[in-house]
C-alpha positions as CSV (number, residue, x, y, z in Angstrom):
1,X,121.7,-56.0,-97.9
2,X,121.6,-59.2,-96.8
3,X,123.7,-62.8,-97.2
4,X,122.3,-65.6,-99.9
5,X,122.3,-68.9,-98.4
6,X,121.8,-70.4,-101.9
7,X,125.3,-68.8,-102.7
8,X,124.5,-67.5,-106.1
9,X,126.2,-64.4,-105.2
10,X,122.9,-62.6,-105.3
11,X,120.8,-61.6,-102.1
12,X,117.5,-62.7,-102.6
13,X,115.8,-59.8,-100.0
14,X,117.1,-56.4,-99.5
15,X,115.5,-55.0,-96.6
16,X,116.0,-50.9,-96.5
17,X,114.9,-49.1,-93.3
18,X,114.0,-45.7,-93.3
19,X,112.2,-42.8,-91.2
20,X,109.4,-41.8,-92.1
21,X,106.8,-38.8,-90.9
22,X,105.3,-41.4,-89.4
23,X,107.6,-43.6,-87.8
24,X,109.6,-46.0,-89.6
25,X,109.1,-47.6,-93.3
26,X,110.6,-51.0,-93.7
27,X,111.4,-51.4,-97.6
28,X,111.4,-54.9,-98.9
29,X,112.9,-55.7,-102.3
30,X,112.9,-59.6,-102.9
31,X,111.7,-62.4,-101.7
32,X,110.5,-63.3,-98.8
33,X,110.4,-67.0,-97.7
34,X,111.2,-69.1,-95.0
35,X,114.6,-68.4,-95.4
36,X,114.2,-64.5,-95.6
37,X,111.4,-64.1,-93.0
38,X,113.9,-64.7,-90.2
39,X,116.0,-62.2,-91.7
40,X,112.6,-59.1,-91.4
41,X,112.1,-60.7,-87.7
42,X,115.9,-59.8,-86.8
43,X,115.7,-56.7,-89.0
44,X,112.1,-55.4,-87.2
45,X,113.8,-56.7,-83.5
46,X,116.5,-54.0,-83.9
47,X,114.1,-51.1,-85.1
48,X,111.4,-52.1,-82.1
49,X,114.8,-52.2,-79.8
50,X,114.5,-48.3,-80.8
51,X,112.6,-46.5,-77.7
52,X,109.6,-44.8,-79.2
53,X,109.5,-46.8,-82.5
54,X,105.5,-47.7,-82.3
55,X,104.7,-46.8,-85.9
56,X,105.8,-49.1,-89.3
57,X,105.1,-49.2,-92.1
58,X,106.0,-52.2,-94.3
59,X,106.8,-51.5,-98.2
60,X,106.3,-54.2,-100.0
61,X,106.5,-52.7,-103.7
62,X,109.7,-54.6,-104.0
63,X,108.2,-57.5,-103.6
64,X,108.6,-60.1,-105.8
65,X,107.3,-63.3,-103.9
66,X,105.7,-63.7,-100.4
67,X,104.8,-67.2,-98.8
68,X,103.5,-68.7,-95.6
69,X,106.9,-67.7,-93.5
70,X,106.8,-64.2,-95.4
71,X,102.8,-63.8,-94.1
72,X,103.7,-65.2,-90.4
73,X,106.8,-62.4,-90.4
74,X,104.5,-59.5,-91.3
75,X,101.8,-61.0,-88.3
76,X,105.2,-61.0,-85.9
77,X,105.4,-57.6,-87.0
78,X,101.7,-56.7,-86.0
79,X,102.3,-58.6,-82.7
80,X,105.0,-56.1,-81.9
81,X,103.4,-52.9,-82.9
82,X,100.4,-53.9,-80.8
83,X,102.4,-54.7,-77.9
84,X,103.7,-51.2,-78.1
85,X,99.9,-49.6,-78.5
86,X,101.4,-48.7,-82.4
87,X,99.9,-48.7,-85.5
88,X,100.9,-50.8,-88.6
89,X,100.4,-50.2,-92.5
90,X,101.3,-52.1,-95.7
91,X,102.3,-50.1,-98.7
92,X,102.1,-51.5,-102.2
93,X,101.4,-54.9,-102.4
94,X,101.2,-56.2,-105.7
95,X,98.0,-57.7,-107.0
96,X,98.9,-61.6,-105.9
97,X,99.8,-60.6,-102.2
98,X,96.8,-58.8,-101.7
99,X,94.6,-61.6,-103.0
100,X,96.4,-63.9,-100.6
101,X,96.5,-60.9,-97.8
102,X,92.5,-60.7,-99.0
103,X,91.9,-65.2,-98.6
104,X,93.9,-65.0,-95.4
105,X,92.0,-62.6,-93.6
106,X,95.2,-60.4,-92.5
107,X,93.5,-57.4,-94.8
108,X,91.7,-57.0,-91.6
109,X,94.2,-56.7,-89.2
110,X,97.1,-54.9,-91.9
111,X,95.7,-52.1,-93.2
112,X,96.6,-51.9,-97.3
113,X,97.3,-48.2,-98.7
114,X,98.3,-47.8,-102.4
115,X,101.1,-45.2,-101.6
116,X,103.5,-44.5,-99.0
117,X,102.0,-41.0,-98.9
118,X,98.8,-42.5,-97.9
119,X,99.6,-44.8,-95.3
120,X,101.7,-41.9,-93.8
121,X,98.7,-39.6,-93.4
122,X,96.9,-42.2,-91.9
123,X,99.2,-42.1,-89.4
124,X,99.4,-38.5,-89.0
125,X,96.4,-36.8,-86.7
126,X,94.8,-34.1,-89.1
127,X,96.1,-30.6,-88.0
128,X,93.6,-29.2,-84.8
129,X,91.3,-27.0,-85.8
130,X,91.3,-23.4,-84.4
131,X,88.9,-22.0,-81.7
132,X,86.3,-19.8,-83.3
């Protein structure tokens, strides 16, 4: 959980950090501002500081607002998988992100999957098929 600077007592973005099949899912409940964003860079610094880490997958189901700072943390993100030769996925976006993920062009570069269970097998290589 994270601090409020606003000091309502109340965190106002819980970022979770989990394994996943395929790599790591980043879980944000909240919002995510200019305040917050610098607390997913510090957050996704740690998990990249991880040696193998090249997988994420960002959960944003939680989400209850997402703005400029928000969009630029989730690019930061992207610019660190790519500099490990990884592979990024966002998870559950509601409706108004993915219209602003859709207006800014980032659907292109962040690949949107409904479910966790989806982006995860987009990760995973299907199984080899045998030798007949």
């Amino acid at each position: 959980m994270n601090p409020d600077p606003s000091g309502s007592g109340q965190p106002t973005l819980v970022i979770l950090v989990l394994p996943s099949v395929a790599g790591v899912t980043v879980a944000l409940q909240g919002e995510l501002d200019m305040v917050t964003a610098s607390w997913l860079r510090q957050e996704l610094d740690q998990v990249f500081a991880e040696p193998g880490r090249k997988r994420l997958i960002l959960d944003l189901s939680g989400l209850t607002f997402c703005d400029s700072s928000g969009l630029g943390a989730m690019i930061g993100a992207y610019n660190q998988v790519q500099q490990t030769g990884g592979q990024i996925a966002l998870v559950g976006a509601q409706e108004r992100l993915r219209s602003l993920l859709v207006r800014t062009g980032l659907d292109r570069i962040l690949p949107h999957y409904p479910t966790l269970a989806e982006a995860e097998s987009a990760f995973t290589p299907p199984p080899p098929t045998p030798d007949i």
